[in-house]
N, C-alpha and C positions, 0 to 999 in steps of 0.2 A: 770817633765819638762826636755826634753833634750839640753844637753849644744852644744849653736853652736858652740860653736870650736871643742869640742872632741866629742859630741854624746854621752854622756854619760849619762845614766839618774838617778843621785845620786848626788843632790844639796844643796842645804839649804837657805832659807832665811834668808838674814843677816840686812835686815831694809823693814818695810811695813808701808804706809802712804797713805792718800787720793790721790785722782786725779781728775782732770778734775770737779772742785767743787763738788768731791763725787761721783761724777756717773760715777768712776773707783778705784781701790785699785792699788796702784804703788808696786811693789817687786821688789827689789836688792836679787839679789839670789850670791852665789860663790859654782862654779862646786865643790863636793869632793874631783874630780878624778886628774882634769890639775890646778884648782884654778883658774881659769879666772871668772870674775865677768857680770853679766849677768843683765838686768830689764824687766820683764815682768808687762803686765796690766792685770787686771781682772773686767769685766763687765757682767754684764745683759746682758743675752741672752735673746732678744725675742721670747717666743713659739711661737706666729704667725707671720709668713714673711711676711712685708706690701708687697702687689702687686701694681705696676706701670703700670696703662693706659692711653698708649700713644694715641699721637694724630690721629691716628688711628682707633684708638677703642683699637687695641688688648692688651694683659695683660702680663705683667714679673715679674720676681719674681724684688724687687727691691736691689741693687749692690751699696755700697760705694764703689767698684770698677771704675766703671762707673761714678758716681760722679767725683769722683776722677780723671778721666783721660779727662773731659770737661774742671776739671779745671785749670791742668797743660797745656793743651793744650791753654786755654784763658791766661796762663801767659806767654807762653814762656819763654821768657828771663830775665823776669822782675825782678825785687828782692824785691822778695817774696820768704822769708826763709821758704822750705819742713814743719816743723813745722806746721805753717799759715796755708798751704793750708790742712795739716791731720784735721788742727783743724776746718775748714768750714766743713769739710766732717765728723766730729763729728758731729758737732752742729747741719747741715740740719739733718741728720740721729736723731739724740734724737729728734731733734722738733717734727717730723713728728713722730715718734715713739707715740711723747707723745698727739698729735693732730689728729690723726688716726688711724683707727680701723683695718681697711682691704686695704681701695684702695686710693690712691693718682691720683692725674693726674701728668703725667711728666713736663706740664704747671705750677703746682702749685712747681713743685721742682725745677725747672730753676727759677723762679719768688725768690724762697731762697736764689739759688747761687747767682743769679744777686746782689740780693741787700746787700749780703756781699763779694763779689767784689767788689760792687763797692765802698763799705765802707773801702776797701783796696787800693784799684787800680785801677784810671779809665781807663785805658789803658787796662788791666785785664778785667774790666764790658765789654767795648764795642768791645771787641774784643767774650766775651760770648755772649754779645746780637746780635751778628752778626750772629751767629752759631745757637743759639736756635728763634731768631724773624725773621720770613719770611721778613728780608728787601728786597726792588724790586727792588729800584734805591739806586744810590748817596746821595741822598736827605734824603732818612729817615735813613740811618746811621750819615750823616751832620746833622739833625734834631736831632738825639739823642747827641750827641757832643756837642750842644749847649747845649742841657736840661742838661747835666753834669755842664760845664762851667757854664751855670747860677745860679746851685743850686748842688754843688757836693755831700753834704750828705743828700740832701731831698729823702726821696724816696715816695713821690707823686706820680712821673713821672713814678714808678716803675709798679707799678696797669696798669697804660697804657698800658706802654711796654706790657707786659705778659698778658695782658686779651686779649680772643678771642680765 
């Protein structure tokens, strides 16, 4: 493992522990070389890449990247500690890891985000549900605002939203 500060690659672990309920090993590593203290994670690699078909039809490989950047963009400015949002983009990523085989719909992977946005942030949800649900008017973003307001952690409404 090279060290980010000096590039060196002669380290040592100096404490290794669980993560993320197991389903990563944590490492505290200290460079040789400059002594500066470093954590790396180590996970399960999946030999097969789930593929994401979009509403299109066509096929991608599928990107915690990409996750990842709906959903800083559904937060903006909110606070919501960087943390939080690495950890949705875990979580969807294992679920679907551990619930499919080869192909996902990108419907069924927004219907994830949503519903842990919104169990975060509803400001966060419906700012995503704007982005990924073909709203046409005023009215069915105003229509989803309520369904928040009425019921914040129901996710009933969730199924709605995202079927179709």
């Amino acid at each position: 493992m090279k060290c980010p500060s000096c590039n060196a690659d002669d380290d040592s672990v100096v404490d290794s522990r669980e993560a993320d309920g197991g389903a990563a090993v944590r490492r505290r590593r200290e460079c040789n070389r400059c002594g500066r203290r470093f954590t790396t994670y180590e996970r399960v690699e999946r030999a097969e890449r789930l593929v994401v078909v979009k509403k299109d039809g066509t096929r991608v490989p599928f990107s915690a990247d990409n996750v990842m950047r709906g959903i800083v963009a559904a937060c903006g400015k909110r606070p919501i500690p960087e943390e939080r949002k690495v950890a949705v983009v875990r979580e969807v990523e294992d679920e679907l890891g551990r619930e499919f085989d080869r192909e996902v719909s990108s419907t069924e992977i927004g219907r994830r985000v949503a519903a842990k946005l919104r169990a975060i942030d509803a400001i966060a949800y419906i700012r995503f549900a704007s982005e990924h649900e073909d709203f046409r008017t005023l009215e069915d973003i105003a229509a989803e605002v309520r369904a928040v307001q009425e019921s914040p952690r129901d996710m009933r409404d969730q199924r709605r939203l995202f079927d179709g």
